[in-house]
C-alpha positions in Angstrom: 16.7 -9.4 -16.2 13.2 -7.2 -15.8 13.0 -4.1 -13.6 9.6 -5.4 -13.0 9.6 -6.9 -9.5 6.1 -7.2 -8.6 3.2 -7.6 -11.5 -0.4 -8.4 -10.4 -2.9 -8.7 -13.0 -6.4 -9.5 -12.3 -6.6 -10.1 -8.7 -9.5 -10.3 -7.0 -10.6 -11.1 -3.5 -13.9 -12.3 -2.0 -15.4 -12.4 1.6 -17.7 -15.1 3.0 -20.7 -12.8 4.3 -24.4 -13.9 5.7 -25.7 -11.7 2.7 -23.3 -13.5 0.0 -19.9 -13.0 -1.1 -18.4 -9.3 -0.6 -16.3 -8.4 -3.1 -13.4 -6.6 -1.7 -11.1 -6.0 -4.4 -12.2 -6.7 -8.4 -10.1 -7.4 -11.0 -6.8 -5.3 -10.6 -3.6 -4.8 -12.2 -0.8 -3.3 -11.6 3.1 -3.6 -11.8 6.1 -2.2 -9.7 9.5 -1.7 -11.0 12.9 -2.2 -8.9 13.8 1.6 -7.1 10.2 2.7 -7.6 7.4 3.7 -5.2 3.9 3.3 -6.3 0.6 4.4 -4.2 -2.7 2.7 -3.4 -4.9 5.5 -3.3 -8.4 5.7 -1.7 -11.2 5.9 0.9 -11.2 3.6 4.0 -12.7 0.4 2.9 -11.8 0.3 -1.0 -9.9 -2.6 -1.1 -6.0 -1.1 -0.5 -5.1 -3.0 3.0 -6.4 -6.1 1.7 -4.7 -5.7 -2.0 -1.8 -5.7 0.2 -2.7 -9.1 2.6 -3.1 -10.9 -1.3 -0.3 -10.3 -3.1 1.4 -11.6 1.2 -0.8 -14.1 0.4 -2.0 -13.2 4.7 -5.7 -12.6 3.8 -8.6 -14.0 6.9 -9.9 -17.6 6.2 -12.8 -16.1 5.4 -11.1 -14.6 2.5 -10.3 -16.3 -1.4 -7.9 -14.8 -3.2 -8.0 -15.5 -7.1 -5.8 -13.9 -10.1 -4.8 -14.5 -13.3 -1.3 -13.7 -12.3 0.9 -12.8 -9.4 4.2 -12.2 -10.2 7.2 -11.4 -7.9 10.7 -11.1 -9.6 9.0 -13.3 -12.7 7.9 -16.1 -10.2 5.0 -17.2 -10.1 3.5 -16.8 -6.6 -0.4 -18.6 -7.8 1.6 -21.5 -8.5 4.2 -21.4 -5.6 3.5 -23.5 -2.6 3.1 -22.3 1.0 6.1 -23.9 1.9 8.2 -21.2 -1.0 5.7 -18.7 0.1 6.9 -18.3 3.2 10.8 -18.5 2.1 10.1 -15.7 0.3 7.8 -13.3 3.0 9.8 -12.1 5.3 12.6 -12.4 3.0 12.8 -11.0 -0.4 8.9 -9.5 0.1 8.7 -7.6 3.2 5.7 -5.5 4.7 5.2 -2.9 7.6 1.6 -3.0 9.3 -0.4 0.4 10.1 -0.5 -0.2 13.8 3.3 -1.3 15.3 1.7 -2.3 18.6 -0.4 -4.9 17.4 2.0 -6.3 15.1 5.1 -6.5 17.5 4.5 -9.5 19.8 4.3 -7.6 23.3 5.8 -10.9 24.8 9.0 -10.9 23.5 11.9 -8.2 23.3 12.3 -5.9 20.2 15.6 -8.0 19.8 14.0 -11.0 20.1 12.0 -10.1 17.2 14.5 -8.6 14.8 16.5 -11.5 15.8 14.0 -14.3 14.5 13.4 -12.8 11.4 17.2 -12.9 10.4 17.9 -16.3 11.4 14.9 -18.1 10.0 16.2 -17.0 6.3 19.5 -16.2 6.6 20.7 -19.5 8.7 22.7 -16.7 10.6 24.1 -17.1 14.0 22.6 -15.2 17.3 25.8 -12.7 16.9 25.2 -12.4 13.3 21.7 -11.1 13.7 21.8 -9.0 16.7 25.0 -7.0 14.9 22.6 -6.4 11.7 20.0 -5.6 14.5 21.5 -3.0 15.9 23.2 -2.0 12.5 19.5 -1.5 11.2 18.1 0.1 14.2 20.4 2.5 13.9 20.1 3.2 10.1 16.3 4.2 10.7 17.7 6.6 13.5 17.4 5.1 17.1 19.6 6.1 19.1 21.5 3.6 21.9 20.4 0.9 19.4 21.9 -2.2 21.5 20.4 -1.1 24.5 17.0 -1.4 22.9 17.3 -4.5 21.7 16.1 -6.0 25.2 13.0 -3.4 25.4 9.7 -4.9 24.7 7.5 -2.6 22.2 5.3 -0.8 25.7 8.6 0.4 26.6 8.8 2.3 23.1 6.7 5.8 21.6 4.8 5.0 18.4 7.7 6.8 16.4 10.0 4.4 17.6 7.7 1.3 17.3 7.1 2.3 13.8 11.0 2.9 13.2 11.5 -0.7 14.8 8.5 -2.1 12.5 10.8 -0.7 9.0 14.1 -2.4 10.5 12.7 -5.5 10.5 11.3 -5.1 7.4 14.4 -4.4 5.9 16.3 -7.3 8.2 16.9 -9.7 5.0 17.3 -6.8 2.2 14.2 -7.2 0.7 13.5 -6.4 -2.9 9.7 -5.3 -2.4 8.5 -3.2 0.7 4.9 -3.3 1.0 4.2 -0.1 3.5 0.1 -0.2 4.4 -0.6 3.1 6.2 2.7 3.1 7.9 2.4 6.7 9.8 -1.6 6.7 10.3 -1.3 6.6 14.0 1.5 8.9 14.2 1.7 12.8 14.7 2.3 15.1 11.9 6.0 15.7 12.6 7.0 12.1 13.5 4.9 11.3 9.9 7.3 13.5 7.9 10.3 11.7 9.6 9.2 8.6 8.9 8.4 9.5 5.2 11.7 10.9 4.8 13.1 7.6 6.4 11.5 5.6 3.9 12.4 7.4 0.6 16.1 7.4 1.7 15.9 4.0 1.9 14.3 3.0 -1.1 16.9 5.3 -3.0 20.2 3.4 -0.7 18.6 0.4 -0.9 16.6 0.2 -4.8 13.5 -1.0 -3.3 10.3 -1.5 -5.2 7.8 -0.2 -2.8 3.8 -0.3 -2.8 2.5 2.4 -0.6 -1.0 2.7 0.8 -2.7 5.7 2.0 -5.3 7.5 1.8 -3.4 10.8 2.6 -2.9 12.6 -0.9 -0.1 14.9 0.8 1.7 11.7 1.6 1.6 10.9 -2.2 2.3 14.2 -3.5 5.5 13.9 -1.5 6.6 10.0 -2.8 5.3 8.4 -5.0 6.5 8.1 -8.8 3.4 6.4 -9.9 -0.3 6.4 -8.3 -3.3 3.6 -8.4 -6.3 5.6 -7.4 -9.2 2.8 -5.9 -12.6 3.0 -5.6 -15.0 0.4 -4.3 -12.2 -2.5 -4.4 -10.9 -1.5 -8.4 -8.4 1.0 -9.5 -10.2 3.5 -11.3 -7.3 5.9 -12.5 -3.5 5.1 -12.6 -0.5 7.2 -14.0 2.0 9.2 -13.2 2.0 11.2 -10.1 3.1 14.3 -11.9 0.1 13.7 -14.6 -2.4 12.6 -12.0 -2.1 15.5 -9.9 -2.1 18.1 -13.0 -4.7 16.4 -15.3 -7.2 13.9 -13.2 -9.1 11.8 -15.5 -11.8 10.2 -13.2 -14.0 12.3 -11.5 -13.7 10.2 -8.2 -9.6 11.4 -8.8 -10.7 15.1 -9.2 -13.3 15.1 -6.2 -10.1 13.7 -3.7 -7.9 16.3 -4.7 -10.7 19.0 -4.9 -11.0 18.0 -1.1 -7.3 19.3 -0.3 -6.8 22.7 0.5 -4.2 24.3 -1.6 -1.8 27.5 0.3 -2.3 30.9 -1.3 -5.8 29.1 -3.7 -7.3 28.4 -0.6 -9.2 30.9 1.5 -9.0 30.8 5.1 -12.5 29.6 6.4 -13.8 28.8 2.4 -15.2 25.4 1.9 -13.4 22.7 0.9 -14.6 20.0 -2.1 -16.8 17.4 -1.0 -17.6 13.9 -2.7 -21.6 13.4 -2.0 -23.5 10.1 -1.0 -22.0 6.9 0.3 -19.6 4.2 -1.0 -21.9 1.6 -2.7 -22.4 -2.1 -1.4 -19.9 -5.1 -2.6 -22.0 -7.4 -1.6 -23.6 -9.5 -4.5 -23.6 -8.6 -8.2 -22.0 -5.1 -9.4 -22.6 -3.7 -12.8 -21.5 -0.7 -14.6 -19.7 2.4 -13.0 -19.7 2.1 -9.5 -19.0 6.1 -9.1 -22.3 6.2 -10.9 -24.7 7.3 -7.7 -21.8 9.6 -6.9 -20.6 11.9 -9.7 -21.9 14.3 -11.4 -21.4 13.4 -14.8 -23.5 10.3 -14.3 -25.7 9.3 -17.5 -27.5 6.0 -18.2 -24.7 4.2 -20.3 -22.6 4.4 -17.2 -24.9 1.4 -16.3 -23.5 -0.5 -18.6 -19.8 -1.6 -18.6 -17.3 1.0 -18.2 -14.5 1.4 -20.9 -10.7 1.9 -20.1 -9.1 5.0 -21.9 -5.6 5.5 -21.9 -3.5 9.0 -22.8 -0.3 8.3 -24.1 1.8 9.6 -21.4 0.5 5.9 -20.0 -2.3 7.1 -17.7 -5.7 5.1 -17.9 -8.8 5.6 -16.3 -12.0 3.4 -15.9 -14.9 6.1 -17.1 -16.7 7.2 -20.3 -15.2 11.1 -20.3 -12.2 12.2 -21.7 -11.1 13.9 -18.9 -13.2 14.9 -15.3 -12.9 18.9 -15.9 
């Protein structure tokens, strides 16, 4: 049996605009093994939220999704039906939203909820699932568990609407955790909690997880491997240990130049800073689309942009060796 739990290769997604189609993510791959975390990387708007809404198969109408292949536990999901799709989401594919209040129905209870989720797969009893209920609202750390199972999410802080959001993620045991900016909204301290949350998990529990931030101190912290995007492609993936220590693309280098750094940083000094604006996806794109951005720009980067690959398995989308 593979490791592999979720392989994507070659998904792309495109937007019905007035202007023509906008293409939001182009052409990525990517794989995640069983007990591993890997990170989407990258600015608002480069394609990570809705990388995650594909592979959920929850993208707007508006949106097509196409792929060579999406894979989850060797399944084919391109070929599965929406009727399997939606045994499986929820289920054995799980994913917490970036805003808990507008993903928690404010009409019904958090029990309610946590309940539904548990008896549409498992065929479980109303006893059954409010016992796991409460059994998972206490594993992410709220306290008087049963008593908040007939609270609606208003009645709850944005810690403990997030904490809610990760038990019902985890309701059914799933095998991949898709987490898409899960402590955005919340305060620094409440942030590391929740990140700590999540890694014990993923270690009790061997999830494969797919992270998305755009919050390199989040990454530093959890992830094992990291997919940097750019303009709706991955331009850099590796290690997190090698990506940190030895960027290859210079859209990598200009992120992490753009972090200050205790004891390198001087108090008031400038940090780095990435010039000019993320390009248009709307209509045809050729060559690098860093191009108008970097520094090391020339006129083959016009053309198509080659893949290079170091053998501790990191690859980058650019024609230097390295960004230094």
């Amino acid at each position: 049996m593979s490791d592999v739990i979720l392989e994507v290769d070659g998904l792309s997604v495109d937007i019905a605009t007035a202007r023509g189609p906008l293409h939001a993510v182009r052409d990525i791959s990517f794989s995640v093994k069983r007990g591993e975390t890997l990170c989407l990387v990258g600015e608002s708007g480069c394609g990570k939220s809705m990388t995650s809404l594909a592979i959920m198969d929850l993208l707007p109408k508006a949106a097509t999704r196409s792929a060579r292949r999406i894979a989850f536990a060797g399944e084919d999901l391109g070929k599965a039906g929406r009727k399997r799709i939606n045994a499986l989401r929820g289920d054995r594919m799980a994913m917490i939203f970036q805003e808990p209040m507008t993903a928690l129905n404010p009409a019904y209870t958090i029990g309610n909820q946590l309940v539904e989720v548990y008896r549409q797969h498992r065929n479980a009893s109303e006893a059954e699932a409010r016992d796991r209920a409460v059994y998972l609202l206490e594993k992410v750390g709220i306290a008087s568990a049963a008593e908040r199972l007939g609270q609606y999410p208003h009645q709850l802080s944005g810690g403990l609407r997030q904490r809610v959001m990760i038990a019902m993620a985890l309701m059914c045991g799933p095998d991949l955790l898709i987490a898409d900016e899960p402590t955005t909204a919340l305060d620094v301290t409440i942030q590391a909690q929740i990140l700590r949350l999540l890694a014990d998990l993923q270690r009790e529990l061997g999830i494969a997880m797919v992270l998305i931030t755009h919050d390199l101190g989040i990454v530093a912290r959890i992830a094992d491997r990291v997919a940097v995007m750019y303009a709706g492609e991955i331009v850099e993936e590796g290690l997190a240990s090698s990506l940190f220590t030895n960027p290859r693309h210079p859209y990598t280098r200009g992120l992490i130049d753009c972090i200050p750094v205790p004891g390198r940083t001087t108090p008031g000094g400038k940090l780095g800073v990435i010039p000019g604006v993320v390009p248009s996806l709307v209509g045809e794109i050729r060559g690098c689309s860093f191009r108008d951005r970097c520094s090391h720009s020339r006129e083959v980067c016009s053309a198509t942009v080659p893949v290079q690959s170091a053998i501790n398995g990191q690859r980058w989308r650019c024609i230097l060796e390295n960004a230094a």
